[in-house]
N, C-alpha and C positions, 0 to 999 in steps of 0.2 A: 210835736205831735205824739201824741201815747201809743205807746203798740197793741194792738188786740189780738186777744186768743183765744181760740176757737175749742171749745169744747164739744167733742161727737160720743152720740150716744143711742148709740142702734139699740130697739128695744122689741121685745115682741113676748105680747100677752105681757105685760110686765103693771098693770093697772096697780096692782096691790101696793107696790114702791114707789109710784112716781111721786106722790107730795112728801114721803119724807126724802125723797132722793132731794127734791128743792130743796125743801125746807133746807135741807143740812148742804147742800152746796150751795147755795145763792150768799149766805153771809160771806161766807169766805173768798166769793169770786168779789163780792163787793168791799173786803178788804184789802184787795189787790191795786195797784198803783200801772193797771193797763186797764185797757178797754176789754171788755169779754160779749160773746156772742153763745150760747147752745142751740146746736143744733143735734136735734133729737129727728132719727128715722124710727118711723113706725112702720115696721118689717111684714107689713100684713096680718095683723092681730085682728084674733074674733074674740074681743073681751073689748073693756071701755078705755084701751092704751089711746086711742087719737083723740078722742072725745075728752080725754083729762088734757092729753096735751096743748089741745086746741084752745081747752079753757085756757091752759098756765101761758099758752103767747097770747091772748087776750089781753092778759092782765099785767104783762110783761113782758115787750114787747121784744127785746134783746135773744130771747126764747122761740125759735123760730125752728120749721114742724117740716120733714119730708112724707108723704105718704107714699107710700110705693103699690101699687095694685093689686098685690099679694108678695106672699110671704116668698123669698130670694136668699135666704138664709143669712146668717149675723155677716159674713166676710164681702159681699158684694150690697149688704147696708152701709156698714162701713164705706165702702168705698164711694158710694153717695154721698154721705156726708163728705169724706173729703172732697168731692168734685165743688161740693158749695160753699165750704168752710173757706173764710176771706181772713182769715188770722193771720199776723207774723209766725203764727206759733197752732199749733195743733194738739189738742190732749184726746184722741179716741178713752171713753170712761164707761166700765158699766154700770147700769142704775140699780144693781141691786144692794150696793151701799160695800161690796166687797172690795172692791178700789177705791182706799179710802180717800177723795177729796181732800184730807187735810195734808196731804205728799204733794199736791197744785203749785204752793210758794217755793218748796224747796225746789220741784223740778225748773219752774221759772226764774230762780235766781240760777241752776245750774247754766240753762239756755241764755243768759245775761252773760256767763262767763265765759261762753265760745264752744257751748256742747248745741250739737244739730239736732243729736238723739238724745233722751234720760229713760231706760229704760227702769221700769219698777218691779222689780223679782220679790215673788216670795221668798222670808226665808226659811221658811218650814212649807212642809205638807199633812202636820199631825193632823189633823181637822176632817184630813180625806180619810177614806175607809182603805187599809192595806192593797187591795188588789189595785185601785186606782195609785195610789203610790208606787207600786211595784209598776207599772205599766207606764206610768210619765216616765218613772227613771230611762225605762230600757228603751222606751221610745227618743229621746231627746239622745239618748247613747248609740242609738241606730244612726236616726236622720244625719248627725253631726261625723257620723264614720262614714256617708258616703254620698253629703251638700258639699257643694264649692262654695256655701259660705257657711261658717258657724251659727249656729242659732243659740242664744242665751239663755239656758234649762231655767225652767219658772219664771219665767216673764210673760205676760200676757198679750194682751193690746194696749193695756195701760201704758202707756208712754206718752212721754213731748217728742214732739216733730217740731222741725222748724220749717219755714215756709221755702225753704231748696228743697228737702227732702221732700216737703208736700206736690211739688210740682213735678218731681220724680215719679211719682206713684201715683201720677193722674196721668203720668201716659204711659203706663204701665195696663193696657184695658184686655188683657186676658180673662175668660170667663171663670176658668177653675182658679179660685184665689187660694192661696196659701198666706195671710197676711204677714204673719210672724216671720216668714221665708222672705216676702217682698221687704219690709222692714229692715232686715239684716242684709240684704243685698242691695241695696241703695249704698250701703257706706256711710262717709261724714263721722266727723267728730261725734265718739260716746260713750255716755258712762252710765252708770247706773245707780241706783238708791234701793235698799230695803225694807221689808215691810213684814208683818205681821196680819195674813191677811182673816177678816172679821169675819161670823156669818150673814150669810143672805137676810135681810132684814124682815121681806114675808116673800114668801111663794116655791117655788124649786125649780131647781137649774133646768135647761135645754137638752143637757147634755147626757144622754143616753150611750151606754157603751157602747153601743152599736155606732149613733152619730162618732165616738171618739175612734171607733176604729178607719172608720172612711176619710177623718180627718187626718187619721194619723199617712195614711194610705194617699191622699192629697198630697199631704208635704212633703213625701219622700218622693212621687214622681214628680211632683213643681220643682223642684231641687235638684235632680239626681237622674243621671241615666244608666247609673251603676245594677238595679236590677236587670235590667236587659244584657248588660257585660255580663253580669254573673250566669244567666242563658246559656251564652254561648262558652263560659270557661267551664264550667259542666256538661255543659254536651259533649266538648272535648277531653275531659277529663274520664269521661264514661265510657265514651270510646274507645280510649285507650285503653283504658281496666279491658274492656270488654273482649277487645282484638288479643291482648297478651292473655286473657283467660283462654281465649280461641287458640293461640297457640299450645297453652298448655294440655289443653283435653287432646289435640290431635298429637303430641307428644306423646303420651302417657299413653293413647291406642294404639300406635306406632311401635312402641317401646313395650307397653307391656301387656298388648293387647286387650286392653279394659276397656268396656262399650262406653260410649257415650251417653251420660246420666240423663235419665228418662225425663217424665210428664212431672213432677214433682219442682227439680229445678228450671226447666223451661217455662212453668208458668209462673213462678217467683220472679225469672229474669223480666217476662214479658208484662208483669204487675209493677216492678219495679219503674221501669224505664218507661210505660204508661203515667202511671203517676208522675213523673219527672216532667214528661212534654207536656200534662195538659195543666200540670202547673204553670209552667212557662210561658203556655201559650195562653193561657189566665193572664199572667205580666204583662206581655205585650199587645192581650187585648184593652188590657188598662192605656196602657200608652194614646194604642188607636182609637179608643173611645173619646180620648181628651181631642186627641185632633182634629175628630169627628165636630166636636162642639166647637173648638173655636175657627174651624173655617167655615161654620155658617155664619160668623162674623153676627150674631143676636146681639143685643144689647143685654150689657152686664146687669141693668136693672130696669125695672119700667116705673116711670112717677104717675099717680093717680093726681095728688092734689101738692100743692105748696102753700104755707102759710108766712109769709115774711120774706121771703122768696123769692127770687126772678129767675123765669125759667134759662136753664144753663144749655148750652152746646153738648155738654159729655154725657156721655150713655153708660 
């Protein structure tokens, strides 16, 4: 019996790419010596993304269509597709031809040879505009100073999963996803392959600095309890400064009768050490927010329609 593999491909508003996204991967999956399935989520698109989809499992039926009832953003699409993806093997891909398809056979012979993961890193970033380069680096050099697991700088979602890991990460149903964090913290056998990654074939990215800041701001709490520690090593850090400066002013008035420094530096102190708490208490509202969301226990996503489909148990 042949193994199949499941290719996911969360999309939204993405009309413009879908038929050469086929066009140009359908050969190649039909070069392959497994069985293959796509499943494509439509992430709540108000453009003609489900409407071309719908056409392409029409007419092929292995093409097979999530609709979600609006838009739940790309990490919790994802995560749909995996709940239905029935592959030995798992490749989340996106459709704007920037993960290039033709990396498919190699990752699938790597997964033949006893890897669970193939992750596919770029190996440049020339193609980005410098402030975005400058911001991946120090991000992937942050998260990675203070995750309990490493994360792989320039790798995306593009990867092979094999079907342990996939089952790992379907009972994983937390609402704030971090994929790239979930990914690496499963474990299993991994390695990785290279790439050179293309432009977007038509349209523009999702991804607004603003979206990559909250993103980045995701994975460092899904990962990481160290900003809350760093709270409290600075409170006591300041305190300390603060009590020995206390020492020293009543020294100095003791000793050489010098008043105590007026309206000037008390309001510097009292700006200073303002700013510090309600940063902090910024952090930890981040924390509590997250909590907030996953003990109302919501569903990670809602299905409007399926096309190919049987409906699943997973939320």
């Amino acid at each position: 019996m042949k193994q199949t593999i499941s290719i996911l491909v969360p999309m939204y508003n993405e009309s413009g790419v879908i038929t050469p996204f086929f066009e140009h991967l359908l050969p190649i999956l039909d070069s392959l010596e497994v069985e293959w399935e796509v499943i494509c989520v439509d992430d709540g698109s108000n453009d003609d993304t489900l409407t071309e989809l719908v056409e392409w499992h029409e007419r092929i039926g292995a093409i097979k269509v999530i609709s979600l009832s609006r838009n739940f953003g790309k990490e919790r699409a994802l995560a749909a597709a995996l709940d239905y993806a029935s592959g030995d093997a798992v490749i989340p891909i996106d459709a704007d031809l920037q993960d290039p398809p033709e990396l498919i056979p190699q990752m699938i012979e790597l997964w033949k040879a006893g890897y669970d993961v193939v992750n596919a890193i770029r190996s440049n970033r020339r193609d980005d505009k410098p402030l975005k380069r400058i911001t991946a680096r120090l991000f992937y050099r942050a998260i990675n100073k203070v995750s309990e697991v490493e994360i792989t700088p320039d790798a995306g979602d593009f990867r092979l999963l094999s079907r342990r890991v996939c089952d790992v990460l379907r009972t994983m149903r937390e609402r704030h996803r971090f994929m790239k964090g979930l990914f690496a913290w499963v474990g299993f056998p991994t390695t990785q392959i290279y790439f050179e990654r293309p432009h977007r074939v038509a349209g523009d990215s999702k991804w607004s600095y603003w979206k990559l800041w909250n993103y980045a701001i995701e994975g460092i709490t899904s990962l990481s309890t160290v900003p809350l520690k760093l709270a409290s090593y600075l409170g006591l850090l300041t305190a300390g400064i603060s009590f020995v400066y206390a020492l020293v002013l009543i020294a100095k008035t003791l000793i050489y009768g010098e008043a105590v420094k007026g309206y000037p530096s008390l309001m510097t102190a009292i700006l200073f050490f303002g700013g510090v708490q309600l940063i902090f208490i910024g952090v930890v509202g981040e924390y509590i927010a997250r909590i907030h969301d996953e003990v109302k226990i919501r569903p990670i996503y809602v299905i409007d329609t399926l096309y190919g489909l049987e409906k699943s148990n997973e939320k």
